[in-house]
Structures are given as structure tokens and as C-alpha cells.
N, C-alpha and C positions, 0 to 999 in steps of 0.2 A: 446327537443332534444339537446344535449350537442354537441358542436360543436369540430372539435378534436383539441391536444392540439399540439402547436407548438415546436420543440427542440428549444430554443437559445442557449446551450452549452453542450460538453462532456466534463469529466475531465479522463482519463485513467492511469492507473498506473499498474506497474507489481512489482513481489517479489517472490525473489525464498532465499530458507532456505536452505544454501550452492549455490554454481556457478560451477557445477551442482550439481541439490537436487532437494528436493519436492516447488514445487512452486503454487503461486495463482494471481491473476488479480481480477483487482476491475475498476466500471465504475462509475461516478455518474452521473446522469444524470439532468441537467435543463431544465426546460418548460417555455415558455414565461408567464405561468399563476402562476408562483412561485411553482408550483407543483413539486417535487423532487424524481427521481425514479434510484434504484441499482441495481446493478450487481456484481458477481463475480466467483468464482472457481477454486478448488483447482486441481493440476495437481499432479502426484506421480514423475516422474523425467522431469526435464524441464530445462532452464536456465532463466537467466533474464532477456535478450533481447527477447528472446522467449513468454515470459509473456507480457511483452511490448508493441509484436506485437498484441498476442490473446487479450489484454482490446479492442485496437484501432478496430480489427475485429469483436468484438464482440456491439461496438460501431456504426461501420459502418453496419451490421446487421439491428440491431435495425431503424437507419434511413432509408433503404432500403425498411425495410416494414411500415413504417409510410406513406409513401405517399406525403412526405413533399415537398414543393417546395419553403421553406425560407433557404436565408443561416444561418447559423450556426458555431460555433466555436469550433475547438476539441483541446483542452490542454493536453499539455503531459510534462513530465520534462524527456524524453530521448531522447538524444540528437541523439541516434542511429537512433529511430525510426522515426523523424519528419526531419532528414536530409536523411535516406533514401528516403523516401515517397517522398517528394518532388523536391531530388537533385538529388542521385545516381542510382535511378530505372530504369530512361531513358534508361540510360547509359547501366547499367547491359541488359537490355530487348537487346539493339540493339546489342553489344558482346554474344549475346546468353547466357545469366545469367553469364558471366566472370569478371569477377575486372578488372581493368586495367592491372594489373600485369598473368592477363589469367587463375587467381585461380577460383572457384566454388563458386557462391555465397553463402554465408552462411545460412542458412532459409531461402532456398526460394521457398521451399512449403507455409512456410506463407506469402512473400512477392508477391509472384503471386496470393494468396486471397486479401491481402492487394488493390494489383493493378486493382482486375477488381471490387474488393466494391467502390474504392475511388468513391468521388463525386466530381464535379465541386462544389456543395454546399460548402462543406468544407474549412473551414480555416484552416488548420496548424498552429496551435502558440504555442512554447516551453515558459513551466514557470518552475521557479526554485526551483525544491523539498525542501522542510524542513522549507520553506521559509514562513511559515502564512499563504499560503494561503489556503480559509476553503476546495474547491473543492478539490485541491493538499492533502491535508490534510487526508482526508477520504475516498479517493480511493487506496491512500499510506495503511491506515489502514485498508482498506478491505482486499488489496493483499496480506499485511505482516500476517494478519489473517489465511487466504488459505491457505498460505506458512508454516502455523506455526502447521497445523495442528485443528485450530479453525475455527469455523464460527458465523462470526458477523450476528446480527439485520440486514437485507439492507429493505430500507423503500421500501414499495411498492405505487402506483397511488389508486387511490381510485378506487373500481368495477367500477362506472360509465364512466370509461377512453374509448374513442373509438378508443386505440391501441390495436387492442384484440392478438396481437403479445405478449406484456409485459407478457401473462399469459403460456407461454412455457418455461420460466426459468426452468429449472430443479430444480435449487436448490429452488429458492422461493416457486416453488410447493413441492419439497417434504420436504425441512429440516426448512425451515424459516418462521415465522409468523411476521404481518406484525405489525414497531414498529413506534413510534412516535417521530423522533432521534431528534424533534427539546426540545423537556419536559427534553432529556437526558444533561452532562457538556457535552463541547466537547472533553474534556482533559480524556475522563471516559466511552465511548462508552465498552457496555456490553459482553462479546462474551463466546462463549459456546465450550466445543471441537464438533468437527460433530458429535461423534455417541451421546453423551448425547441429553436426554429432554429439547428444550429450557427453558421450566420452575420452571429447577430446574440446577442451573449454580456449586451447590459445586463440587467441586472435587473428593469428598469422593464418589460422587455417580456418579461417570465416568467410563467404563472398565478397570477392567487393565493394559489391553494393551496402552489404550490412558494416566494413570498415570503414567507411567514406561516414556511413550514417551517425555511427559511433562519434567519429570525427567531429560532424557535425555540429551534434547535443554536446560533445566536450567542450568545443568552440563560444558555444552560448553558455557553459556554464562559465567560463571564466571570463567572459564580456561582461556577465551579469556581476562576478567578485571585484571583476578590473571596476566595477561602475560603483557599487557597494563601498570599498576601499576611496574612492578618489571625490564622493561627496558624501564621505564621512558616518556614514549610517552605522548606526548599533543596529546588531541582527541577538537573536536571541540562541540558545543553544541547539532549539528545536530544529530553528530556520537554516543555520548555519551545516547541521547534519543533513537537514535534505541537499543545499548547497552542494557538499563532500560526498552526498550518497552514503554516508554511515548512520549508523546507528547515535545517537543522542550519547551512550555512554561512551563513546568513542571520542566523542568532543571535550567530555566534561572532567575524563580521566588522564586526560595532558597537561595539565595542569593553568597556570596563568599567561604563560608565552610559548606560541613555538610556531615552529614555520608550516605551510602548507604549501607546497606549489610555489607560486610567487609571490606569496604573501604571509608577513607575521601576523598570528593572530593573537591577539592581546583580550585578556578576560577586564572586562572597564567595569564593572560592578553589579551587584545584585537589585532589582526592582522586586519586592513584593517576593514571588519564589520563582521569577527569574532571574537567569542569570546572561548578560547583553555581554556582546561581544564587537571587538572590533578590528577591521582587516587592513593593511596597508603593505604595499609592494615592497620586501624586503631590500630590491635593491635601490630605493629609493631612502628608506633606512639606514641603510648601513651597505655602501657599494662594494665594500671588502665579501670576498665568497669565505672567509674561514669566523662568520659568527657562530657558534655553539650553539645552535638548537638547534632538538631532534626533529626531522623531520619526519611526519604522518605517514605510518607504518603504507598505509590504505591509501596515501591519496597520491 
């Protein structure tokens, strides 16, 4: 008899594709026994504090039906969500959901889930997005996933888990089969649009409707570079990965120049323990096609 297994942490993250757009939440979850289990889902209109809330709810869920009686740690990097939760709720509750200033709380259809799931169990601790680390890391990519229209790999527990909760996912049971993300890079997690066959990831074999979509979002991301690049803005290493959809280490291990798409990207100097970047239309630079830099494996 396998004895069940204990939460020692959530990591939660939300992502919404515009502010308001379609968005998605991602949960990861850790086990005292290194065992590793996900979550997430795509909403059609939403925001991003909105998203925020439903991972941490859907987080506080999951510990509910476990049956757990260790504490546990839930990490977030918003700053909305873990200073409500713990600061401003009281407050709103005893002005009858009011601000100080006597406005309507914001969400707070999901803050009054929020407040009868909380547990005494719980730790509250904000970490800083974009920042390494792996939990923050991969619950960011689940959401941004959701939000984008795609659905990632989320690893499931092994059948033998005695949280028979874990097996009411919606999406795990219906779109996702279960993958082995530790065999996968980290920089390189796999992901599918929703309606496609996870087993078959080309694009060529995706509906219309979701190529055109793809389209779309590609469209606006390099409207948003072409704009970036031609009034001159430094972006930061963080900002510039969401930009590419890569990973932060992806940006910072190319070194000082290289091209992207249609544009050189040039490292302009460090602020503090950032490090700013800056974008301009290669062929604007230099209109000859045989300049030597490599171009971004991923973009």
C-alpha cells in the first residue's frame, strides 16, 4: 500500500494574451517524494490578475482534497495576488468588499473563493518572475501557453498516486498525455496548439482556424519589435524573452550581437542587475545579406 504523498510546494503563475484577451494559468506542483504534478487552462476573455487568482485557486483546490495536514509553501511572483491574500482582504471583508477609498473590489468573485480555500497551512511567499527560477519558470510557460492559444505537456503523478482528485483535470483527461519533462531541455519544452494531435506537433497539420491564429499573434509580435526597434527603447533581458517566447537564458547566452528575425539585437549595457537591450532592423543596418551573425536557433 503506497502511502499518499505530501504537497511541500505550489509555484502559480497567470498569462493573459493582451490585458484584456484570452488567457491561461499554470500550477506546478511539488511532492515531498520529488514526484512533480501540473496544471493549467486556457480562459477565452480574462485578465491577468484574473489568471493569477484562478492558478492560486486552483492550487488551493487541489490541497483541499488531499487531505494534507503539513504546511506547505505557495509561490507566486504577483505582487497583486499575495499582498491581497494576506494584507488587503481583511480589510475589503470588513468594508463590505470596499477599498479604502469606498470603490467595489475588483475580482472579487474570485477573491471570496480565494478566501474561504485559504489555509492556515499555507505560506504566502512572492518570488521574482523571469528570475531562474525552475518552479517560476514553468508555470510562467504553462500560462503563457494557455494564453497563446497552445497546450503544453503538463506531467502527471504516476496511477499509483493515492490523490484520486489529480484525475478530474479536465484538460489532462481530455487533451494531454502524460510526458516525462525531466528527458525534455528546459529552454525547449514541447507544446501543441489545443485542437491538434499531440503526436503530431507540425503546423502544417493544424486547422485553419488555429494557423491563421498563430498568424495572427506572430503578426503583433513583430509590430510590437518593428515599434520597439524604430523609437529606440531598451527592453530588458526578461522583456525581450517574452518578446521571442524563449526562455531568459536563451537571450543572455548569445552573447552581445546577433540577429533575430529582422532585427540585430545589441546588449547596450547593464542597469543595477539588469541587463537592457536593444533592437534595430538588420536591413536597415547593414543592407548587404552576408553579415555574420548567428541567427536565433528558436526564433
Amino acid at each position: 500500500m503506497h502511502s499518499p504523498r505530501t504537497i511541500s510546494s505550489f509555484y502559480t503563475d497567470g498569462a493573459c494574451s493582451g490585458n484584456p484577451g484570452p488567457g491561461g494559468w499554470g500550477v506546478v506542483v511539488y511532492y515531498s517524494d520529488d514526484s512533480v504534478y501540473e496544471m493549467g487552462e486556457a480562459i477565452t476573455a480574462t485578465t491577468n490578475n484574473r489568471m493569477e487568482m484562478q492558478a492560486a485557486i486552483a492550487a488551493l483546490k487541489l490541497l483541499a482534497t488531499s487531505n494534507q495536514t503539513e504546511p506547505l509553501t505557495l509561490y507566486t511572483d504577483s505582487e497583486y495576488l499575495i499582498k491581497g491574500v494576506t494584507q488587503w482582504i481583511k480589510g475589503w471583508k470588513k468594508k463590505g468588499w470596499k477599498t479604502a477609498q469606498g470603490k467595489a473590489v475588483l475580482n472579487q468573485d474570485l477573491w471570496e473563493i480565494l478566501d474561504e480555500l485559504n489555509s492556515p497551512l499555507v505560506h504566502w511567499q512572492y518570488v521574482r518572475g523571469h528570475a531562474g527560477n525552475v518552479g517560476n519558470e514553468r508555470c510562467d510557460k504553462i500560462a503563457r501557453a494557455f494564453a497563446t492559444g497552445k497546450t503544453p505537456y503538463l506531467q502527471q503523478l504516476p496511477t499509483n498516486n493515492s490523490i484520486g482528485s489529480l484525475q478530474t483535470n479536465p484538460i489532462v483527461n481530455e487533451t494531454i498525455q502524460s510526458s516525462c519533462l525531466s528527458d525534455l531541455p528546459t529552454s525547449d519544452f514541447v507544446m501543441v496548439d489545443s485542437h491538434a494531435p499531440i503526436t503530431d506537433v507540425s503546423s502544417d497539420n493544424l486547422p485553419r482556424e488555429a494557423r491563421v491564429a498563430q498568424l495572427h499573434n506572430l503578426i503583433e509580435t513583430l509590430r510590437t519589435a518593428d515599434e520597439v526597434a524604430a523609437k529606440g527603447y531598451l527592453i530588458t533581458s526578461s522583456e525581450l524573452a517574452d518578446l521571442m517566447d524563449v526562455n531568459a537564458s536563451a537571450v543572455t547566452s548569445r552573447g552581445d550581437e546577433w540577429r533575430w528575425r529582422n532585427w540585430i539585437v545589441s546588449r547596450v549595457r547593464r542597469e543595477g542587475n539588469q541587463i537592457l537591450w536593444q533592437l534595430e532592423r538588420w536591413d536597415q543596418v547593414n543592407p548587404t545579406p552576408d553579415r555574420d551573425i548567428a541567427d536565433l536557433a528558436t526564433g
